[in-house]
C-alpha positions as CSV (number, residue, x, y, z in Angstrom):
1,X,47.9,11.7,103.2
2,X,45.7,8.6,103.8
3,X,42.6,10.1,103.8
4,X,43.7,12.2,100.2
5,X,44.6,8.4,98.8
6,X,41.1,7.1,100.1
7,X,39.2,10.3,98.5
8,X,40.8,9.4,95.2
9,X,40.2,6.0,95.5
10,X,36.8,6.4,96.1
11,X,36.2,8.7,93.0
12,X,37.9,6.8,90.7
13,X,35.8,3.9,91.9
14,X,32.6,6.3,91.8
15,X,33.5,6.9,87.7
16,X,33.9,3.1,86.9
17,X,30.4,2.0,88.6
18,X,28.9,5.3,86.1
19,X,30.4,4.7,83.0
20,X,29.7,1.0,83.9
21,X,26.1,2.0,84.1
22,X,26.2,4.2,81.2
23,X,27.5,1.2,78.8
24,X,24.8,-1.5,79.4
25,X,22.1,1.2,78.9
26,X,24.1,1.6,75.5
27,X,23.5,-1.9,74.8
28,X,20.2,-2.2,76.1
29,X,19.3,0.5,74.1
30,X,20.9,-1.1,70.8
31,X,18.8,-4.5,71.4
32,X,15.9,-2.4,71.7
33,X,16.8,-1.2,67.7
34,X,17.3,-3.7,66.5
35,X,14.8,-5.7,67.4
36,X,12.4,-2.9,66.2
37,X,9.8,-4.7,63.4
38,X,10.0,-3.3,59.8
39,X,6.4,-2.2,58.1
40,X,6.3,-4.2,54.6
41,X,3.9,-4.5,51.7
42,X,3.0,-7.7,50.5
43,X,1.3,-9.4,47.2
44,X,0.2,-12.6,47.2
45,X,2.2,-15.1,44.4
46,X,-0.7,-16.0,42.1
47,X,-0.4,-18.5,39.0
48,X,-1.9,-16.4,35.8
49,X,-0.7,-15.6,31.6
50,X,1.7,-13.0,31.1
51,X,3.2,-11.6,27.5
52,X,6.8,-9.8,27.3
53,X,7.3,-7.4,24.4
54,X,9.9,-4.8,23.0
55,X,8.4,-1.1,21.7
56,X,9.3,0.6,18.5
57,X,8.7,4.0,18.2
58,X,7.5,5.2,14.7
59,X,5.3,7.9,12.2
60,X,1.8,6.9,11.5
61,X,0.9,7.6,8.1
62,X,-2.4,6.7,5.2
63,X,-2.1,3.5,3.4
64,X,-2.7,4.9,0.4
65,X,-1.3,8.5,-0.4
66,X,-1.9,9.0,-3.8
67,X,-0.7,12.2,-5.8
68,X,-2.6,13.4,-9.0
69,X,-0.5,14.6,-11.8
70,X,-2.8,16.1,-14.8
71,X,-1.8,13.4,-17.7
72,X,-1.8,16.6,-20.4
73,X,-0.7,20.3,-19.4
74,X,-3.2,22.8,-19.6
75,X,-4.8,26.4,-17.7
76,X,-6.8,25.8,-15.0
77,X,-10.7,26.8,-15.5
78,X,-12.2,25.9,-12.5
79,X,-11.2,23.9,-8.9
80,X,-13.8,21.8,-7.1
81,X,-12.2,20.9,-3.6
82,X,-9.8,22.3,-1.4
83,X,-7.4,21.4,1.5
84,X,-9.0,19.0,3.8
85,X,-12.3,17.9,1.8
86,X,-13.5,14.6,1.3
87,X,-13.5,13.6,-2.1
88,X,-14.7,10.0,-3.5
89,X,-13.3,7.6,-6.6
90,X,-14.5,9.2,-10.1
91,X,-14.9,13.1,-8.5
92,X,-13.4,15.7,-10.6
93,X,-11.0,17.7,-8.8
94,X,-10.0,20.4,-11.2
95,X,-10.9,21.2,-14.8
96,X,-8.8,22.6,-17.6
97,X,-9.9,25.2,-20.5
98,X,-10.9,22.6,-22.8
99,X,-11.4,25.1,-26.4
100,X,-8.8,23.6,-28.6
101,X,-9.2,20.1,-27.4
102,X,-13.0,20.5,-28.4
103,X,-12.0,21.8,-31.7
104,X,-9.6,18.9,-32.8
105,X,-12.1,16.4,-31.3
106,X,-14.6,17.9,-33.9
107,X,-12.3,17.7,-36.8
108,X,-11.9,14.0,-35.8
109,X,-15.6,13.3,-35.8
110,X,-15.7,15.2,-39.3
111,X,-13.1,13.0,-40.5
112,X,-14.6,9.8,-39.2
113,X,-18.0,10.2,-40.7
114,X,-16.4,10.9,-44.1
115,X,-14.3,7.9,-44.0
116,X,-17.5,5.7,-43.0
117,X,-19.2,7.3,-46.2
118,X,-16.5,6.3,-48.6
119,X,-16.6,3.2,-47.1
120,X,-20.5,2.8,-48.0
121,X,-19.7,4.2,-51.0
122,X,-17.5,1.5,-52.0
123,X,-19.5,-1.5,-50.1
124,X,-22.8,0.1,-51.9
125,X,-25.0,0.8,-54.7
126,X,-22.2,2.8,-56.6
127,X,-20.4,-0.9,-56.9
128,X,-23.3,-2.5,-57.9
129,X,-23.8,0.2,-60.9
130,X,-20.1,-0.3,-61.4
131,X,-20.0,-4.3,-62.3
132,X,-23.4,-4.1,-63.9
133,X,-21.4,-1.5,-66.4
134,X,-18.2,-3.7,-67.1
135,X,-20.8,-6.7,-67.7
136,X,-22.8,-4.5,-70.8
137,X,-19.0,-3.4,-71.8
138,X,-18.4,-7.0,-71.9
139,X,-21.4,-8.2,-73.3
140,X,-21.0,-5.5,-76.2
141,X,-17.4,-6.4,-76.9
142,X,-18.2,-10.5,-77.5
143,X,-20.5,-9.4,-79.9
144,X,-18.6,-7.4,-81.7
145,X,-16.0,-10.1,-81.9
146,X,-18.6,-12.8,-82.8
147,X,-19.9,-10.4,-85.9
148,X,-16.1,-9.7,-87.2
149,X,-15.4,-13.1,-87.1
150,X,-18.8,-14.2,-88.5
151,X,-17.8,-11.6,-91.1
152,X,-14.7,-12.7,-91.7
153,X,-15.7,-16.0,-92.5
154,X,-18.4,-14.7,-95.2
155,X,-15.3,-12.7,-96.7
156,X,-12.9,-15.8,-96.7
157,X,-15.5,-17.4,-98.4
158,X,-16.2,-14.5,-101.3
159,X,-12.0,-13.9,-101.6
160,X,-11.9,-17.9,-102.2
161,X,-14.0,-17.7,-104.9
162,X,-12.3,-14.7,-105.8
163,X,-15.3,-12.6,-105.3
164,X,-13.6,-10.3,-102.6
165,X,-10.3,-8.7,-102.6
166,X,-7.3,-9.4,-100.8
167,X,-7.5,-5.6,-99.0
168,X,-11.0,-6.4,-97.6
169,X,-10.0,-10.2,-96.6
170,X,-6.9,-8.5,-94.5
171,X,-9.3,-6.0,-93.0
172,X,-11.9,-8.3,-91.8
173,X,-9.2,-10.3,-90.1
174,X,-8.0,-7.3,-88.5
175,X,-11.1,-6.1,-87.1
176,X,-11.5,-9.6,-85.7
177,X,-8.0,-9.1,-83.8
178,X,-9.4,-5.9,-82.5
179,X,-12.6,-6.9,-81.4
180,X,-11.0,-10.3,-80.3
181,X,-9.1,-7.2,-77.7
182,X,-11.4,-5.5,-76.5
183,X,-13.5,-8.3,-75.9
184,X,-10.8,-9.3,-73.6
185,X,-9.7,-6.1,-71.9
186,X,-14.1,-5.7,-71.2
187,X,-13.8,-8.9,-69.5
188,X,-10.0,-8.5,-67.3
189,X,-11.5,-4.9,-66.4
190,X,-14.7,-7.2,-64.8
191,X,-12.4,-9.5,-62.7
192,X,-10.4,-6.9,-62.1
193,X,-12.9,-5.0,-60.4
194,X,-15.1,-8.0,-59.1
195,X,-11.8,-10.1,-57.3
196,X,-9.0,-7.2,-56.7
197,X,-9.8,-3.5,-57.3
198,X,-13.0,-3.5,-55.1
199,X,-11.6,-5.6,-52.1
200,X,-8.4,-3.8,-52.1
201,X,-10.3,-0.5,-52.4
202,X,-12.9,-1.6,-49.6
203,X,-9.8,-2.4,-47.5
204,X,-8.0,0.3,-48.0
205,X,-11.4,2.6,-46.9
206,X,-12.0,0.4,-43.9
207,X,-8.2,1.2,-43.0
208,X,-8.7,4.9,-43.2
209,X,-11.7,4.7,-41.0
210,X,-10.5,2.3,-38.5
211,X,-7.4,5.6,-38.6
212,X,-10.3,8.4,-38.4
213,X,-11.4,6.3,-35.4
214,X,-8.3,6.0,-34.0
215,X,-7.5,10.1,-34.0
216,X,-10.9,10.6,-32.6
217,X,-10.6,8.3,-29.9
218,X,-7.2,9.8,-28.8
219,X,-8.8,14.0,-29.5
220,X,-11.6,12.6,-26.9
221,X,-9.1,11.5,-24.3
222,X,-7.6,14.8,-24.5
223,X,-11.0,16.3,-24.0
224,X,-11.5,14.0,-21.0
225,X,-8.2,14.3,-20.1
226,X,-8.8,18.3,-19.1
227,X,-10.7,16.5,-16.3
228,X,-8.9,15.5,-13.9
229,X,-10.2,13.2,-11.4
230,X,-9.8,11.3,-8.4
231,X,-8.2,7.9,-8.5
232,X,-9.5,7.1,-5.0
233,X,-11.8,8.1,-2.1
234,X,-10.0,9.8,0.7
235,X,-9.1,13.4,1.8
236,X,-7.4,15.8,-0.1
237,X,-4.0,16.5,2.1
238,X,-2.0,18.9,-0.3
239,X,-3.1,21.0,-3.7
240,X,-0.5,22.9,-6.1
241,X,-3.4,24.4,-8.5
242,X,-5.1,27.7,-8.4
243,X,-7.7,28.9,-11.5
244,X,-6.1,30.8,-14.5
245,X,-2.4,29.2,-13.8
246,X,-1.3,26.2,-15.8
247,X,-0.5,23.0,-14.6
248,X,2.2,20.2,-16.2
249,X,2.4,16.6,-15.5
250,X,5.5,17.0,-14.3
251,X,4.4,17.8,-10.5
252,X,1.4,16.5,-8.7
253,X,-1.1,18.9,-8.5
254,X,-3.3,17.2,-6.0
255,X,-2.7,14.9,-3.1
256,X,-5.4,12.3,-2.0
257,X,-5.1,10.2,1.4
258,X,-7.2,7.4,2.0
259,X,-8.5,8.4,5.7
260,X,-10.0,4.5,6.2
261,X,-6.8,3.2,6.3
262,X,-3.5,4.1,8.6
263,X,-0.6,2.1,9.1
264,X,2.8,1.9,10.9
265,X,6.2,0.8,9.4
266,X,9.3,0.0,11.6
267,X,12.2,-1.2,11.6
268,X,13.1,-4.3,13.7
269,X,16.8,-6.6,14.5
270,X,16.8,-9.8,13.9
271,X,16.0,-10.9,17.4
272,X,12.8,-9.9,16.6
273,X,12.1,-10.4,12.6
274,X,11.9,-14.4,13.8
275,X,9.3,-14.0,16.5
276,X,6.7,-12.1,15.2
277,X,4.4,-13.3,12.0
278,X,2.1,-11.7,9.6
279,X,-1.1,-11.7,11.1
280,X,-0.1,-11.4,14.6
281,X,-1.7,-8.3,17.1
282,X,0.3,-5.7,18.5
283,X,-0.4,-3.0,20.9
284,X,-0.3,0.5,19.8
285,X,-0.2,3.9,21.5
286,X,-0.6,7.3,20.0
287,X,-0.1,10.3,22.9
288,X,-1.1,12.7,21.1
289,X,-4.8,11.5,20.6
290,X,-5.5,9.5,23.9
291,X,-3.8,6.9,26.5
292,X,-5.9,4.5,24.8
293,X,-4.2,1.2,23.8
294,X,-4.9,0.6,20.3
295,X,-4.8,-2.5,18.3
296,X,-3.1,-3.3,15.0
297,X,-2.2,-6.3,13.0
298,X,1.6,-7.2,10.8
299,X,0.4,-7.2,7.3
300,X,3.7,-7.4,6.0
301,X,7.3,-8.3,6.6
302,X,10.5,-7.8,4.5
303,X,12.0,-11.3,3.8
304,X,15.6,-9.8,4.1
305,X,17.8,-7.3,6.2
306,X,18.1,-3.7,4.7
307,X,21.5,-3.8,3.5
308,X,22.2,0.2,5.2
309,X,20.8,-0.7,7.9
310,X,20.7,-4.3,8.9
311,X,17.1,-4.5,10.0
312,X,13.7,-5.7,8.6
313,X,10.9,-3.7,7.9
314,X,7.8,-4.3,9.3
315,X,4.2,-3.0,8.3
316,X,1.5,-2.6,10.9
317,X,-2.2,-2.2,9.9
318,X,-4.6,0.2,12.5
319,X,-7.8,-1.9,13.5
320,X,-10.6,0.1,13.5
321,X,-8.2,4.1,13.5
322,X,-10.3,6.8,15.2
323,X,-11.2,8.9,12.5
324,X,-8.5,12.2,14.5
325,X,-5.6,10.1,13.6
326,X,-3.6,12.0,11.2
327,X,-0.9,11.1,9.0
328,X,2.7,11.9,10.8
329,X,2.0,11.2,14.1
330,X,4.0,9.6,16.4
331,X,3.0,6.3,17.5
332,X,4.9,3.1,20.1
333,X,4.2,0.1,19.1
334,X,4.5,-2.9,21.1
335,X,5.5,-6.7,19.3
336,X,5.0,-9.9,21.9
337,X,7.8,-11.7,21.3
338,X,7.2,-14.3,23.8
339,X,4.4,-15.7,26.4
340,X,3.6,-17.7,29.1
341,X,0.5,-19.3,30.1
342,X,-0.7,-21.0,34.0
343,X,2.5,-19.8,35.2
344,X,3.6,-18.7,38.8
345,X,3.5,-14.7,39.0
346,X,4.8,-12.2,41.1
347,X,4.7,-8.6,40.8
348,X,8.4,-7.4,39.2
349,X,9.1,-4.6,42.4
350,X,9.5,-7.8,44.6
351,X,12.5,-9.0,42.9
352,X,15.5,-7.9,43.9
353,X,19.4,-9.0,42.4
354,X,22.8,-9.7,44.4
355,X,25.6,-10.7,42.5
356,X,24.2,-11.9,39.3
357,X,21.1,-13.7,41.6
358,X,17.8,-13.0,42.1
359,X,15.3,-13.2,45.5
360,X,12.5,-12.1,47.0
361,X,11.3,-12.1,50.6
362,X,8.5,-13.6,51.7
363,X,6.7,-13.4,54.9
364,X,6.4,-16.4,57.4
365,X,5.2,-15.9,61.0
366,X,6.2,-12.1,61.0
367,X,9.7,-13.6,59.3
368,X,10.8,-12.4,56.7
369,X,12.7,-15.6,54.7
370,X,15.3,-14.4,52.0
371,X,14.5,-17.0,49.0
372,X,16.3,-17.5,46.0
373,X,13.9,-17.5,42.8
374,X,14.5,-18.4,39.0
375,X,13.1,-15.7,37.0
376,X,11.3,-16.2,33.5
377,X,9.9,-13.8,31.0
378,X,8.3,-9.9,32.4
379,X,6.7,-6.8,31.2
380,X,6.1,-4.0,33.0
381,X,4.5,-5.2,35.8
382,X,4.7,-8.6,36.6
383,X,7.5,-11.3,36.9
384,X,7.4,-15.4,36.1
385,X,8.9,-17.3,39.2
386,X,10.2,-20.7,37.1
387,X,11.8,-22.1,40.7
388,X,11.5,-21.0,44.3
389,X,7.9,-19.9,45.2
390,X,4.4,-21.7,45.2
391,X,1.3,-19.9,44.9
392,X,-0.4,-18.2,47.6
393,X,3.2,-17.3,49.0
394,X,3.2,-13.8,50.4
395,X,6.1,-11.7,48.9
396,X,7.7,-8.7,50.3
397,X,7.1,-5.5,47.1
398,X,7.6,-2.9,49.3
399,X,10.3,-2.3,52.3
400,X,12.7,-4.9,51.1
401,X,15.5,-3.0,50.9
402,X,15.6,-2.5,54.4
403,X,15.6,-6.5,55.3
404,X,18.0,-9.3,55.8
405,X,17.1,-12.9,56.2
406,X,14.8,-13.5,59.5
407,X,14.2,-9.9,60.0
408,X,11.1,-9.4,62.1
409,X,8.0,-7.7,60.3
410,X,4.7,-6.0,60.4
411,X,2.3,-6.6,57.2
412,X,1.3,-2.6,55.9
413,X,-2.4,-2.3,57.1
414,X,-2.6,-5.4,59.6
């Protein structure tokens, strides 16, 4: 029985020393873990100029879209561009069947020269023979009247002296009456003519030219009118015409784009309407075309909110468009709404939040030191560090998440 109780004994004891054993490799094996270094990337802090900006996403589209609407209806005779073609200011695009405009334009040239030769009628010679005929007709008549009354003073004389009877006396005197008219009617038919008749009558001619003139003027812009012709240089982007159909000025029959010229309109809140100016740069990029960033400048700005909408319309000008941009497409623009110059910089995967704070880590004697930083403005890359860091600090960008304060570190590629 004492020899069982011993063999027991003995194993129990034989357990305890093993699992003894087994338990402070455990933990010698847990301080070999965690004392394990953790590889990290680093970036140096450096002090540099950094811009933050908000994107807008919009169409591009011409500056100038114009669309030509024939000013009189008519049937088309002949088309000189198509789709796509350049055109320049003054070309003519399309041409109506001008037949009865030419005719009426040709009755009002007919009807101007005959109003400009009544006019020289009545400015001219003819005038001239005119007055020098009412001057004879007066002439004649005062000396008619002067030999009646001469007359009737020899007959006065002889019916006085009772020489002459009473019948001839009374028939002298009337033939002084009548000569005495017509002496006067010679000479009111002269003023007439010289101070009324003839200027009213010139007027009056010079009226119904300055009218001829007027009706051919407006049977030549019909004529030119069947012409119709580009208001600008550009490309032609949409046509509605074909030859032999007829066109009205109610639809456009042409489109014309100017290709020089593209911009962008968005809209923006009003966080942004009071941080960006006319003439200020932006940043544009069109896919579609290239990863190239392009550049643009605000030409315009709406002074007030869009009362739908609540935003401000912006307008952005293309600097210098490649001549493949087309109208329509799409286009992010960015706006720098604020920047900061000889400021300290770290790249923005360093920083990392906890509870409404922000840190970095930074590398000291293969330590890695949790600091708290003060953040300012970012953009896509980079960070400004108000408070916290100094320049030429070496921050933790990659690995961090796998660090606590005074964890022990190997730089990536030391």
């Amino acid at each position: 029985m004492k020899r069982y109780l011993s063999l027991v004994v003995l194993i129990v004891l034989s357990m305890s020393l093993g699992a003894g054993c087994s338990s402070q490799q455990a933990i010698e094996t847990a301080d070999v873990i965690v004392e394990q270094p953790t590889t990290v990337e680093v970036a140096e802090v450096i002090t540099g100029n950094i811009e933050n900006y908000i994107s807008y996403s919009s169409r591009v589209k011409p500056a100038q879209e114009i669309m030509v609407l024939p000013k009189v209806p008519g049937k088309v005779e002949k088309i000189n561009f198509d789709l796509g073609d350049k055109v320049k200011k003054g070309q003519v695009l399309f041409e109506m069947d001008k037949t009865d405009a030419l005719l009426q334009l040709n009755q009002a040239a007919s009807a101007v020269e005959m109003a400009e030769l009544n006019l020289k009628i009545m400015s001219g010679t003819a005038y001239e023979q005119q007055i020098i005929q009412l001057k004879s007709a007066v002439a004649s008549a005062e000396i008619n009247y002067n030999d009646a009354k001469t007359n009737l003073e020899i007959i006065k004389t002889l019916y006085e002296a009772g020489a002459e009877s009473k019948f001839n006396y009374d028939r002298a005197m009337s033939q002084v009456e009548l000569a005495k008219q017509q002496y006067e009617t010679a000479k009111a038919n002269l003023e007439l003519i010289e101070q009324k008749s003839h200027a009213e009558s010139v007027e009056t001619a010079q009226a119904q030219l300055n009218q001829a003139k007027a009706a051919y003027d407006i049977a030549k812009n019909a004529v030119d009118n069947m012409s119709v012709i580009s208001p600008i240089s550009g490309i032609v982007s949409a046509m509605n015409v074909k030859v032999g159909e007829y066109v009205s000025t109610a639809a456009p029959s042409f489109i014309i784009i100017d290709d020089s010229s593209y911009i962008i309109e968005v809209d923006v809140n009003e966080d942004v309407i009071g941080k960006i100016h006319i003439g200020d740069k932006v940043k544009v990029s069109i896919g579609s075309i290239s990863d190239e960033i392009l550049s643009g400048t605000i030409t315009a700005a709406a002074p007030s909110a869009d009362k739908a909408k609540q935003t401000f319309l912006v307008k952005i000008t293309l600097d210098n468009p490649p001549s493949i941009i087309k109208g329509g497409m799409f286009a992010q623009v960015q706006f720098v709404i604020d920047r900061a110059e000889n400021c300290i910089l770290v790249p923005l995967a360093s920083v990392i939040e906890e509870e409404g704070k922000k840190y970095v880590f930074i590398v000291n004697n293969d330590k890695a030191i949790k600091k708290e930083v003060v953040t300012g403005i970012f953009d896509d890359k980079e960070i400004q560090i108000l408070e916290g860091l100094n320049e030429g600090d070496k921050v933790v960008v990659k690995g961090q998440d796998f660090l606590k304060d005074g964890s022990t570190v190997v730089i990536s590629g030391n």
